[in-house]
DSSP file (Angstrom, degrees, kcal/mol; ACC not computed):
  #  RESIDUE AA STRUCTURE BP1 BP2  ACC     N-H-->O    O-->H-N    N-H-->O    O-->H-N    TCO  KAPPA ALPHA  PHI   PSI    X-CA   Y-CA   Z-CA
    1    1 A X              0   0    0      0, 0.0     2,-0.4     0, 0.0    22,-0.1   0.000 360.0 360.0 360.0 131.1  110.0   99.2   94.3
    2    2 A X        +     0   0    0     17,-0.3     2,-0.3     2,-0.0    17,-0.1  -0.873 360.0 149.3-122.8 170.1  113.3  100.1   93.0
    3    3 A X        -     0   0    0     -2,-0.4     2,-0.3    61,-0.0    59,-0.1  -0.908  30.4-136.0 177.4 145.0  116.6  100.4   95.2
    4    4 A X        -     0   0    0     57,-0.3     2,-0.5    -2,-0.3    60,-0.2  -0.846  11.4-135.5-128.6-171.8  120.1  100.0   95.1
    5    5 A X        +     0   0    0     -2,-0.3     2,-0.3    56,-0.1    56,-0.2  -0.616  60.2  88.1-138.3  88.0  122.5   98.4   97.4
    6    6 A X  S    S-     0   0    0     54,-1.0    54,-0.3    -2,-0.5    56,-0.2  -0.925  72.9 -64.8-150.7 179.4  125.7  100.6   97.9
    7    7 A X    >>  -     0   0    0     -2,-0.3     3,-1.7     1,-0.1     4,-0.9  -0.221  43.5-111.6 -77.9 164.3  127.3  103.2   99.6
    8    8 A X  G >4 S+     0   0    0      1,-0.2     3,-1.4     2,-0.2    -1,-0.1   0.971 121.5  42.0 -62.8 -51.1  126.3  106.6   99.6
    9    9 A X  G 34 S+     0   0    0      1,-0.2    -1,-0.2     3,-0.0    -2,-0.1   0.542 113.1  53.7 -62.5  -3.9  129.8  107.4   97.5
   10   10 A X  G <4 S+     0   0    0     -3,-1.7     2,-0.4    -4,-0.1    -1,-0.2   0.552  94.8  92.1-117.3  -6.2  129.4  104.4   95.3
   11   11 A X    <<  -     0   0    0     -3,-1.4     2,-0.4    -4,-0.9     3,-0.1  -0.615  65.7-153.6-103.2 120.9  126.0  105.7   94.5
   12   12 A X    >>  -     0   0    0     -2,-0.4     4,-4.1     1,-0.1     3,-1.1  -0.806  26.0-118.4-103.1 152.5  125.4  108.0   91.3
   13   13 A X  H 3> S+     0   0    0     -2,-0.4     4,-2.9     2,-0.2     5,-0.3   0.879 114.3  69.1 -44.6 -45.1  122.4  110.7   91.1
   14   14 A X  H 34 S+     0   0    0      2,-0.2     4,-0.3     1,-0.1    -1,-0.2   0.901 104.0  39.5 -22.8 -63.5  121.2  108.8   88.1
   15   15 A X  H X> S+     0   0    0     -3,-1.1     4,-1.8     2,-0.2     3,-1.2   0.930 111.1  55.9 -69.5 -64.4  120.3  105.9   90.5
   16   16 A X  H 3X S+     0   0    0     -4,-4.1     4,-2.3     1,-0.2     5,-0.4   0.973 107.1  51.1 -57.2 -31.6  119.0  108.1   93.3
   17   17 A X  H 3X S+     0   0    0     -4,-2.9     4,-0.9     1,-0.2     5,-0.3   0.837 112.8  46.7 -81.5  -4.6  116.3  109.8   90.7
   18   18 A X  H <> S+     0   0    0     -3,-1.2     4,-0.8    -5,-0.3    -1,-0.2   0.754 112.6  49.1 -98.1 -16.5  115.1  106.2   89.6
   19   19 A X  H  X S+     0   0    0     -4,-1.8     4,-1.0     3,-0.1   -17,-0.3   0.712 114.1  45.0 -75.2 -23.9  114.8  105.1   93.1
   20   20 A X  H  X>S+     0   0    0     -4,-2.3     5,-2.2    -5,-0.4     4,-0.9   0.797 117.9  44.9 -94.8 -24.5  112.8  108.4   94.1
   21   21 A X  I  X>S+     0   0    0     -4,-0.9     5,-1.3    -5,-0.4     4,-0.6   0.937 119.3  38.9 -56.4 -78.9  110.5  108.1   91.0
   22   22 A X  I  <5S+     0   0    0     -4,-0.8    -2,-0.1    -5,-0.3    -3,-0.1   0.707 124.1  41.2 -56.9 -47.1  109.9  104.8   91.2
   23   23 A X  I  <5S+     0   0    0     -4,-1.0    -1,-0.2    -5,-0.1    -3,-0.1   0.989 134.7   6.5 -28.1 -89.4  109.6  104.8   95.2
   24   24 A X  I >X5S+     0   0    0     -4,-0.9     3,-2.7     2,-0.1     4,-0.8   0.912 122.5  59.8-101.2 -57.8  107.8  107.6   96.0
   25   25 A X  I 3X<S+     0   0    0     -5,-2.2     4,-2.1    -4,-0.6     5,-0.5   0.756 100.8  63.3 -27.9 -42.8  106.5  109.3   92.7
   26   26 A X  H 3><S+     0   0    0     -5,-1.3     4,-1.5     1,-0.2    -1,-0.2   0.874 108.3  37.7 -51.0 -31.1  104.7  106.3   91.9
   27   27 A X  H <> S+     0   0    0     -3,-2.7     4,-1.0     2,-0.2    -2,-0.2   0.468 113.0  50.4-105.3   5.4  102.5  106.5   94.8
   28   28 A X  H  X S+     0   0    0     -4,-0.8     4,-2.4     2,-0.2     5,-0.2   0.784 111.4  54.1 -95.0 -52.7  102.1  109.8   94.9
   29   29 A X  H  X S+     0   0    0     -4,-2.1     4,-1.7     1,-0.3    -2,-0.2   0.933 118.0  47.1 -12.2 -68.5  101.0  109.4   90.5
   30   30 A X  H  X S+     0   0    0     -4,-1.5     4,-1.3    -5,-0.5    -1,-0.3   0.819 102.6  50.3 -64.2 -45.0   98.8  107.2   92.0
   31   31 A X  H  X S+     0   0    0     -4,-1.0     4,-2.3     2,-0.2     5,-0.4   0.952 111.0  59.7 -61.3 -49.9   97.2  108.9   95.0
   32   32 A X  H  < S+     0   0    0     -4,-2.4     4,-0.3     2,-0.2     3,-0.2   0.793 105.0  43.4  18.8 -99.0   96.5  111.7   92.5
   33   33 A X  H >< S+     0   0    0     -4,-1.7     3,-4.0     1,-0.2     5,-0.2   0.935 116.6  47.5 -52.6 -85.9   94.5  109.7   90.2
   34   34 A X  H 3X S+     0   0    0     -4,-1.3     4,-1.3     1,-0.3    -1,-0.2   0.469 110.6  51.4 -52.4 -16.5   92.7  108.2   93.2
   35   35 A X  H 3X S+     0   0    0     -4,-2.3     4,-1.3     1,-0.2    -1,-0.3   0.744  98.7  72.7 -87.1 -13.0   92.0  111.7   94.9
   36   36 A X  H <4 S+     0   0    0     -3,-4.0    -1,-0.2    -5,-0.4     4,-0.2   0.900 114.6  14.0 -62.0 -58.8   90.8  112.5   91.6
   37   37 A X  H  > S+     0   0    0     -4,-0.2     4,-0.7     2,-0.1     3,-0.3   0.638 121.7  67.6 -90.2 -29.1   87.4  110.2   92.0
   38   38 A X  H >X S+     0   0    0     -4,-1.3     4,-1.9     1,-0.2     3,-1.7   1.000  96.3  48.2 -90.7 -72.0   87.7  109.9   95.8
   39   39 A X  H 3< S+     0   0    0     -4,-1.3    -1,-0.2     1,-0.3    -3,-0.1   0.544 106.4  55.6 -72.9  -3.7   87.1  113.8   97.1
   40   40 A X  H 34 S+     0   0    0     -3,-0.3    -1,-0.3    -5,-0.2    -2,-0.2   0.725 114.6  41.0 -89.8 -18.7   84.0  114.5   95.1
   41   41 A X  H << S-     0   0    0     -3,-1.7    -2,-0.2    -4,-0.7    -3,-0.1   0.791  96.1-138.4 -65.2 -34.8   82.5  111.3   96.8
   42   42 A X  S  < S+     0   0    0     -4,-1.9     2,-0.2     1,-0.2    -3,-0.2   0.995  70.2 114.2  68.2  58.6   83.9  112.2  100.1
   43   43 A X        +     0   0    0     -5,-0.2    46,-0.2    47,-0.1     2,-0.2  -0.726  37.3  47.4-169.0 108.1   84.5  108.4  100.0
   44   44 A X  E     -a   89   0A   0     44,-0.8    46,-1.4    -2,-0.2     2,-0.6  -0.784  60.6-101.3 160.6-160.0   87.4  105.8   99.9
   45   45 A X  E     -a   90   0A   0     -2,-0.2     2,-0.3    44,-0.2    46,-0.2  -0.999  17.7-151.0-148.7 140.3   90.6  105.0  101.5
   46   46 A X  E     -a   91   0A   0     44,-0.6    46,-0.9    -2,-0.6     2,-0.4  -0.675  16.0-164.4 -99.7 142.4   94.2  105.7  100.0
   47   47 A X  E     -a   92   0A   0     -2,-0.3    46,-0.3    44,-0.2     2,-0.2  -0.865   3.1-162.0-131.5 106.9   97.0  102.9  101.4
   48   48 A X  E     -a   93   0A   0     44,-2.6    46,-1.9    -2,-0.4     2,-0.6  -0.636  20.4-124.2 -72.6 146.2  100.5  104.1  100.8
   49   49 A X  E     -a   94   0A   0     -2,-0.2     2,-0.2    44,-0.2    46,-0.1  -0.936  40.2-179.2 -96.7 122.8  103.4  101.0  100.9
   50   50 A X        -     0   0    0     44,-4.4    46,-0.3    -2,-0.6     2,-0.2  -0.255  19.6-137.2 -97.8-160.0  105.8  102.5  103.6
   51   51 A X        -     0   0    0     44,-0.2    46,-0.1    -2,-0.2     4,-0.0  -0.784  21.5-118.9-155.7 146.2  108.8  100.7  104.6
   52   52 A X  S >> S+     0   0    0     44,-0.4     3,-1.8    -2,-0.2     4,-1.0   0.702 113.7  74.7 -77.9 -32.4  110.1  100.3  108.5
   53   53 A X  T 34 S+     0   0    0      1,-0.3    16,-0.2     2,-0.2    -1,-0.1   0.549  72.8  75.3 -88.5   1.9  113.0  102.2  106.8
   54   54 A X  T 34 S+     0   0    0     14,-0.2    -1,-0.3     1,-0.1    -2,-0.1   0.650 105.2  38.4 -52.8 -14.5  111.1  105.4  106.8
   55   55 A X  T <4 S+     0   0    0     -3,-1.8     2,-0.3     1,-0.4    -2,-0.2   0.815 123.3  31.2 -85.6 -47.1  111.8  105.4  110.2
   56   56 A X     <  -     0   0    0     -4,-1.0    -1,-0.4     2,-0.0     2,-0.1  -0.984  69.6-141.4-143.8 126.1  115.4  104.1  110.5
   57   57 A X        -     0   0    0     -2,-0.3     2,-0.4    -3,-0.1    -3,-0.1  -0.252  22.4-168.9 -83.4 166.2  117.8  104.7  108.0
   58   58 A X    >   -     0   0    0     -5,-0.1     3,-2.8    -2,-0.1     4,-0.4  -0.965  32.7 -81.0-157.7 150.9  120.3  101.5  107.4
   59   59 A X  T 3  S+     0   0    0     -2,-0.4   -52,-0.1     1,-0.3   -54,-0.0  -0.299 104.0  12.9 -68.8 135.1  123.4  101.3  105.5
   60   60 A X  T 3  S+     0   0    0    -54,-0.3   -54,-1.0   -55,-0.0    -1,-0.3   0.251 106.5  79.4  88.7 -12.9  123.6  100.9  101.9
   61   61 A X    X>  +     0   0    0     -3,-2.8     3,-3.6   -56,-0.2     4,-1.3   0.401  52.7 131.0-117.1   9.0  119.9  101.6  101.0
   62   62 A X  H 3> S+     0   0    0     -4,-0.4     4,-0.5     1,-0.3    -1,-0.1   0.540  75.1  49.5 -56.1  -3.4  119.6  105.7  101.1
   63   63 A X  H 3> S+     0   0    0     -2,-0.3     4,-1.2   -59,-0.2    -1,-0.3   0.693 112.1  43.2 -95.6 -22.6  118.1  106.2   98.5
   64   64 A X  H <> S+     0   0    0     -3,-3.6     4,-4.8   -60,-0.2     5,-0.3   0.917 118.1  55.3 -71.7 -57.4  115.4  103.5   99.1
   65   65 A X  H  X S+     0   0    0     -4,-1.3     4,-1.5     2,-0.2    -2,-0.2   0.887 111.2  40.9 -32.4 -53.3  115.4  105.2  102.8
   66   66 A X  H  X S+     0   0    0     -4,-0.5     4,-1.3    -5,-0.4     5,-0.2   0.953 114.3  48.0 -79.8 -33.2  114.8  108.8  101.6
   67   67 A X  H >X S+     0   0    0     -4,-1.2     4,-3.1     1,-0.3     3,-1.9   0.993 114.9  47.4 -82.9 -46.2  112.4  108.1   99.1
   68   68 A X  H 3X S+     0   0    0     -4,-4.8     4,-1.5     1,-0.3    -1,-0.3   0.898 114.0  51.0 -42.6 -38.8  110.4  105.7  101.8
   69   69 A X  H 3< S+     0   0    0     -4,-1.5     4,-0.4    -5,-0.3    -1,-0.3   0.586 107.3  50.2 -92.6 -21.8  110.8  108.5  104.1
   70   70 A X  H XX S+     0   0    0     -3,-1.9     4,-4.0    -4,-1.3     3,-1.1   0.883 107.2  55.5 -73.9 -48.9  109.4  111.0  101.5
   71   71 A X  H 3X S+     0   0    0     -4,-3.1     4,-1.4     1,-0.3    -2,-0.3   0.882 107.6  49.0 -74.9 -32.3  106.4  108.7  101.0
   72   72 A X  H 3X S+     0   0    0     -4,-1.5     4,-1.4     2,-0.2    -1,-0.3   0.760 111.1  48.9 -75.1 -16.4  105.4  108.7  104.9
   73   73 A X  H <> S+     0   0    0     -3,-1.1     4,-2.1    -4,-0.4    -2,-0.2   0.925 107.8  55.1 -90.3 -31.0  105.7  112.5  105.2
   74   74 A X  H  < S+     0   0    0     -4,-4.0     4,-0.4     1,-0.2    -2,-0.2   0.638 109.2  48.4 -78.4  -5.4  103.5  112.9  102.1
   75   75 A X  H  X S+     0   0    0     -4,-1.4     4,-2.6    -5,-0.2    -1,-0.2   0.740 106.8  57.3 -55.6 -38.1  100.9  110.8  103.7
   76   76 A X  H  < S+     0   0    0     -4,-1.4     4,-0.5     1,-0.2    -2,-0.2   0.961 112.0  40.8 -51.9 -52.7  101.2  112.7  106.8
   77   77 A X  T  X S+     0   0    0     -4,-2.1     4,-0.6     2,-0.2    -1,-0.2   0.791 109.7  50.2 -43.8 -42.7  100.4  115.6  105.1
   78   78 A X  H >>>S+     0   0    0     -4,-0.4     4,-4.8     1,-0.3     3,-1.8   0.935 111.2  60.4 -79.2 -54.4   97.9  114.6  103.0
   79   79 A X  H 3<5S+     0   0    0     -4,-2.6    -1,-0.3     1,-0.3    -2,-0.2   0.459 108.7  43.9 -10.5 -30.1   96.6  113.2  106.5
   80   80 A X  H 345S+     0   0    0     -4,-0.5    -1,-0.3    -3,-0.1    -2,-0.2   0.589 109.2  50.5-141.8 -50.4   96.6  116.5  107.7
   81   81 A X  H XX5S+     0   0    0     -3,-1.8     3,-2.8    -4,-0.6     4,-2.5   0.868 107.2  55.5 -86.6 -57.1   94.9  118.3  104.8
   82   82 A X  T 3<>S+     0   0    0     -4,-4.8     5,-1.3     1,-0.3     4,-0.4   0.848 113.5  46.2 -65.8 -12.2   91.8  115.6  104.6
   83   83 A X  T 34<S+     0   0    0     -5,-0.7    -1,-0.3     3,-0.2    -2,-0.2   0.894 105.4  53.8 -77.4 -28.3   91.2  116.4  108.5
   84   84 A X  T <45S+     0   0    0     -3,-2.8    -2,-0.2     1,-0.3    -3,-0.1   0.838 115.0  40.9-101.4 -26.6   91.4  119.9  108.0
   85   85 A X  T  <5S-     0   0    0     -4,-2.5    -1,-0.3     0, 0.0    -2,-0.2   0.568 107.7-126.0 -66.6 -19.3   88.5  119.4  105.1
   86   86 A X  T   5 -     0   0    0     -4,-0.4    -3,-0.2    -5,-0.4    -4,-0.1   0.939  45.8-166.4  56.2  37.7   87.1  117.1  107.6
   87   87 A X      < -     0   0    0     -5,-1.3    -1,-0.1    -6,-0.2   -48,-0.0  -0.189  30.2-141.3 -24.1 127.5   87.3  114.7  104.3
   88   88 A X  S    S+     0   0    0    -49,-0.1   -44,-0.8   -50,-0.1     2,-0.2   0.433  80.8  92.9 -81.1  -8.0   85.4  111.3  104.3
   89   89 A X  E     -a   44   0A   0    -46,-0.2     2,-0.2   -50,-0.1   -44,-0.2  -0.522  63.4-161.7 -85.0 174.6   88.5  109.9  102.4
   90   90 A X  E     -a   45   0A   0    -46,-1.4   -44,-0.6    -2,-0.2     2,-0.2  -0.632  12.1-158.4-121.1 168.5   91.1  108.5  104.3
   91   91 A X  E     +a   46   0A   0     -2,-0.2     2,-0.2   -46,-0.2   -44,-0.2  -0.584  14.0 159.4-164.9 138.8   94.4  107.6  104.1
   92   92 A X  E     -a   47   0A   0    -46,-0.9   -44,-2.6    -2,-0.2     2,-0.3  -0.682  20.9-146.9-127.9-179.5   97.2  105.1  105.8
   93   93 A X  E     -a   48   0A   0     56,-0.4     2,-0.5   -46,-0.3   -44,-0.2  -0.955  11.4-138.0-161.3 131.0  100.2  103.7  105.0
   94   94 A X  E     -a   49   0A   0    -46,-1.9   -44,-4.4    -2,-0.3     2,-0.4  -0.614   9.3-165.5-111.4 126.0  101.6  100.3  106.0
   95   95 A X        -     0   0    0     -2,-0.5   -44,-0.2   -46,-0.1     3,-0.1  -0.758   6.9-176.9-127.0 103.0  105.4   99.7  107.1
   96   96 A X        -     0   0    0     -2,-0.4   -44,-0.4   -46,-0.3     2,-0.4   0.049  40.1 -89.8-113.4 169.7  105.9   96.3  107.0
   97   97 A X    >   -     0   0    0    -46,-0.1     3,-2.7     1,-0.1     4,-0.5  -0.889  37.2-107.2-111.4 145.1  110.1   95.5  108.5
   98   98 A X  G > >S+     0   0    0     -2,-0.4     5,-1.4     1,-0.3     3,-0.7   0.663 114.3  76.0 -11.7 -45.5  112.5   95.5  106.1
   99   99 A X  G > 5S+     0   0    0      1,-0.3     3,-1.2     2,-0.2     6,-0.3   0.977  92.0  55.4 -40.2 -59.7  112.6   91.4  106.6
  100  100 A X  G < 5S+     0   0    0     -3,-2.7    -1,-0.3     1,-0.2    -2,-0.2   0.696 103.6  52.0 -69.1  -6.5  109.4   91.0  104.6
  101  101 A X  G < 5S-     0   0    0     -3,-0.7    -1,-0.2    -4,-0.5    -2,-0.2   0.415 112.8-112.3-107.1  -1.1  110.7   93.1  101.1
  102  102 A X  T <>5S+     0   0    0     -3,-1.2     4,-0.6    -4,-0.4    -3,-0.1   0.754  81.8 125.0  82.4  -4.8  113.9   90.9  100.9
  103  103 A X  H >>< +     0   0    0     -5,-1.4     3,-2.0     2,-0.2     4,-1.2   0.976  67.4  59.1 -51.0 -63.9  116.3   93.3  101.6
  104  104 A X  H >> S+     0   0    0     -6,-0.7     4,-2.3     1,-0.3     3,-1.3   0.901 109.1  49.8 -37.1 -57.2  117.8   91.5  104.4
  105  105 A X  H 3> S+     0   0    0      1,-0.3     4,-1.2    -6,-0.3    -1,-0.3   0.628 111.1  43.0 -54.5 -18.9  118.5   88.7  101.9
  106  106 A X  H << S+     0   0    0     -3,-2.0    -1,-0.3    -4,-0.6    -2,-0.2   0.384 113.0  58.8-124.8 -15.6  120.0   90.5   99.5
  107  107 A X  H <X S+     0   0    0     -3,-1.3     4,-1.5    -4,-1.2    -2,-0.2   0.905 109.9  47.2 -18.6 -91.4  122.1   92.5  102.8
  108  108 A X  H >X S+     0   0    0     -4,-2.3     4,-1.6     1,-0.2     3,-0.5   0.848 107.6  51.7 -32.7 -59.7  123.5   89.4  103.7
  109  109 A X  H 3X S+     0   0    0     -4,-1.2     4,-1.3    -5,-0.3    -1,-0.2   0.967 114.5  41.0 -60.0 -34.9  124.4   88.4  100.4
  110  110 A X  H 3> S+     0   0    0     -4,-0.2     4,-0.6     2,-0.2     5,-0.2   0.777 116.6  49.9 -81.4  -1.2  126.5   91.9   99.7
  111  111 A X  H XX>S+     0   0    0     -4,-1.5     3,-1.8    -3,-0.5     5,-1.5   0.892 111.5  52.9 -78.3 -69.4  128.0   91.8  103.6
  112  112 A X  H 3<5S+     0   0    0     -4,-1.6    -2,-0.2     1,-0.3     5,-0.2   0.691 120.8  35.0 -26.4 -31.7  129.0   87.6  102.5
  113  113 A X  H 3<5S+     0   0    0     -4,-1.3    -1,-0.3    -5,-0.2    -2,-0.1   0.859 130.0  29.4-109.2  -7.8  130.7   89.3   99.5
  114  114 A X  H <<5S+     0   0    0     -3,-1.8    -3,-0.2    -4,-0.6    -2,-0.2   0.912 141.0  20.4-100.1 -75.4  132.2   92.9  101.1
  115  115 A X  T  <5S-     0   0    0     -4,-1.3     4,-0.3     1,-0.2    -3,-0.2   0.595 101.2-127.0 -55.0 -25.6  132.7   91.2  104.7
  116  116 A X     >< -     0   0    0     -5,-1.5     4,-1.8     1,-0.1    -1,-0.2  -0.360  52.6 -42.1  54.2-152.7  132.8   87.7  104.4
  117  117 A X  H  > S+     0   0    0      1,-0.2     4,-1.1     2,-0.2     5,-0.5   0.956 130.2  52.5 -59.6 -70.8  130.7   85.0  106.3
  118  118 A X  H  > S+     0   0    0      1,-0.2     4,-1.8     2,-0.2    -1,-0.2   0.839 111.2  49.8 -43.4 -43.0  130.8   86.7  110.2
  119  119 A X  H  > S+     0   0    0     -4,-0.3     4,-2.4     1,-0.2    -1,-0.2   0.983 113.1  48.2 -61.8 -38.5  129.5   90.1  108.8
  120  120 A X  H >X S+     0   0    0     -4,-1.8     4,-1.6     1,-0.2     3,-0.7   0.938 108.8  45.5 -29.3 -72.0  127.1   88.2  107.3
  121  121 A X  H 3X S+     0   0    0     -4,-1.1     4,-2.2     1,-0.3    -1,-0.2   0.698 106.1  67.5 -53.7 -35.5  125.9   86.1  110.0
  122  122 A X  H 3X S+     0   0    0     -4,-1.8     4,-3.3    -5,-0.5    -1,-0.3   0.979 111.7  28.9 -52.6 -69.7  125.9   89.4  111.9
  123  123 A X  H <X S+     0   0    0     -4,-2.4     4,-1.9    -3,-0.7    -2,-0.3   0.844 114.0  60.6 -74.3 -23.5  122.9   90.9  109.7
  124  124 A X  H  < S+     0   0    0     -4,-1.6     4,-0.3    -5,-0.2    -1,-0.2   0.860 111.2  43.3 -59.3 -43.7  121.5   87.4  109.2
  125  125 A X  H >X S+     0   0    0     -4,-2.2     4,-2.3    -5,-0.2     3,-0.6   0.978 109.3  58.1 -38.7 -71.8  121.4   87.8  113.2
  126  126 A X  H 3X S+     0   0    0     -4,-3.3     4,-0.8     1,-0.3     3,-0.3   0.901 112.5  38.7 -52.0 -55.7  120.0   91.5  112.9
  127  127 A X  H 3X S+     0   0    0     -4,-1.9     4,-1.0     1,-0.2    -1,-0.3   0.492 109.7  56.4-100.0  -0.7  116.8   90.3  110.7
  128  128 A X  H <4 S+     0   0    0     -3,-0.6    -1,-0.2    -4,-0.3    -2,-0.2   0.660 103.6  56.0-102.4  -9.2  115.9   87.1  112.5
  129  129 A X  H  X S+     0   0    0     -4,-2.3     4,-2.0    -3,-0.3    -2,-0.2   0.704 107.5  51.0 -76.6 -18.4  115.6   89.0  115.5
  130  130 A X  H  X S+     0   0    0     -4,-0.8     4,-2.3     1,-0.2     5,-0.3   0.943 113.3  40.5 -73.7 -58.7  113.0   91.4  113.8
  131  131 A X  H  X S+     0   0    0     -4,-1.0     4,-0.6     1,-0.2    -1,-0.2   0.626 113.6  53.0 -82.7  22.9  110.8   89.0  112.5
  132  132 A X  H  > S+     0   0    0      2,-0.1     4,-1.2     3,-0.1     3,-0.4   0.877 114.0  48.4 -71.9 -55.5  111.2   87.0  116.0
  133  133 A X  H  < S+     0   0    0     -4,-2.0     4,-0.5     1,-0.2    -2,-0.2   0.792 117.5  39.7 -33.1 -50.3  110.2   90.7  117.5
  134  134 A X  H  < S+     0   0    0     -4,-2.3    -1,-0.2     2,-0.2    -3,-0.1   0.787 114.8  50.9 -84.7 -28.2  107.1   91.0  115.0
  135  135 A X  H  < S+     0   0    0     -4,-0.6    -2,-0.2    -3,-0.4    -1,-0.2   0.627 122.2  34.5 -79.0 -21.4  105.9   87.1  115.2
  136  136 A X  S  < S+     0   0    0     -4,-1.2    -2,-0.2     2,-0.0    -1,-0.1   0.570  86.1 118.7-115.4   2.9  105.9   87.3  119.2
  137  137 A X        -     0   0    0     -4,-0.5     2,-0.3    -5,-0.3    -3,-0.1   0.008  60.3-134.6 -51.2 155.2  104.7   91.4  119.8
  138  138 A X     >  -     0   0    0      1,-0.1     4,-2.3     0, 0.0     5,-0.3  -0.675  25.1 -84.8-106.2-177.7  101.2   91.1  121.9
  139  139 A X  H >> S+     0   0    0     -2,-0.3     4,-3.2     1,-0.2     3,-1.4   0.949 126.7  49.3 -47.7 -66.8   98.3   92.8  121.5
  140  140 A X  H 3> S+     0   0    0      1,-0.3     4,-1.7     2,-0.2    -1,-0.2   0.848 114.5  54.0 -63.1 -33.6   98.7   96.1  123.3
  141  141 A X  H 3> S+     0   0    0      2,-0.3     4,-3.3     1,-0.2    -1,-0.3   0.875 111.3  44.2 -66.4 -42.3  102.3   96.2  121.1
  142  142 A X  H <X S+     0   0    0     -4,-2.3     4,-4.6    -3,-1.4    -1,-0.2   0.962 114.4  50.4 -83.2 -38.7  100.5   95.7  117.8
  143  143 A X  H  < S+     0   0    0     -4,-3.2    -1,-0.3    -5,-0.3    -2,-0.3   0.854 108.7  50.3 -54.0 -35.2   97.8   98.3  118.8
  144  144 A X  H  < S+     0   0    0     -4,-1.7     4,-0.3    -5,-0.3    -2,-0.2   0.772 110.5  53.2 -71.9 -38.1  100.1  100.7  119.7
  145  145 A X  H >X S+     0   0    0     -4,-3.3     3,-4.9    -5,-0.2     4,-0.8   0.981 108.1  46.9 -41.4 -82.0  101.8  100.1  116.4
  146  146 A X  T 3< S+     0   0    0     -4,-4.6     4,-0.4     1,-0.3    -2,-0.2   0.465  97.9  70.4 -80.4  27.8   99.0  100.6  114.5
  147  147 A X  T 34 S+     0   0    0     -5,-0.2    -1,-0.3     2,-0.2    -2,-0.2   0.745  93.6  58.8 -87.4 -18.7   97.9  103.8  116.2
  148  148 A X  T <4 S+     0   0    0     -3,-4.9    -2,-0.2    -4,-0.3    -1,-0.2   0.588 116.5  34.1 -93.9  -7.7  100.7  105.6  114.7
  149  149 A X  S  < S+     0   0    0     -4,-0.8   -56,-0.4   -57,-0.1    -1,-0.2   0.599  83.1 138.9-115.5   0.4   99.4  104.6  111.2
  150  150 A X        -     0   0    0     -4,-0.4    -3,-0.1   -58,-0.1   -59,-0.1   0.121  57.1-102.0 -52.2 148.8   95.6  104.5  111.4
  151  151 A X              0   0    0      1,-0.1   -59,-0.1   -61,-0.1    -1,-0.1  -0.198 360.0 360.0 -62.6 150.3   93.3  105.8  108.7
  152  152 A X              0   0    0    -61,-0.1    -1,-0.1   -64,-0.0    -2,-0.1   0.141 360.0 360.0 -40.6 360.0   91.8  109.1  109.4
């Protein structure tokens, strides 16, 4: 994962093309290779690492944001294409919240230095409410979840 944590203005092109190789170009390198052995078998299963911020963009990360957001549409796609071959490979892609990759900590510290303490406490707020949200979800919640990512 690479990423950086600044405003869109503060942000040079330099930095967005090492966040979108490294992001998203890795795993697509890497689905490649893997499609490489996988479709003449008609056999295996591809896992892309999404991000919760393929979904929802959040300030300060956009370049981590676009390139996650790249990496879920080119699973969709690819999604799309191995149906249309009626493929035995597969592929899903797991979006795990923001919480668990350590962003939030590393949020909080650049609000604590931008903001001071209350903006902090504010986002400190923001991400203990997720993983309260993700530790207490039921069943039907977590099924419903993971319908929108399921293997092929």
């Amino acid at each position: 994962m690479a990423a950086t944590l600044a405003f869109v203005h503060e942000t040079t092109a330099e930095d967005y093309r090492r966040v979108i190789e490294v992001t998203h170009l890795g795993q697509v390198h890497g689905t490649l290779a893997a499609l490489k052995r996988m479709r003449p078998r008609d056999d295996g299963v591809i896992v892309m690492v999404g991000s919760a911020l393929a979904y929802r963009g959040i300030p300060l990360q956009a370049g981590y944001c676009a390139a996650k957001h790249a990496t879920r549409g080119f699973a969709d796609a690819l999604r799309c294409e191995l149906m249309h071959e009626d493929s035995g490979v597969r592929i899903t892609t797991s979006h795990g919240i923001f919480d668990d990759q350590g962003v939030t900590r590393s949020y909080v510290w650049w609000l604590t230095k931008r903001r001071g303490a209350l903006g902090a406490l504010a986002a400190a707020a923001g991400g203990a409410a997720l993983t309260w949200r993700r530790a207490n979800r039921d069943r039907a919640a977590l099924a419903q979840e993971a319908a929108g990512s399921a293997p092929v």
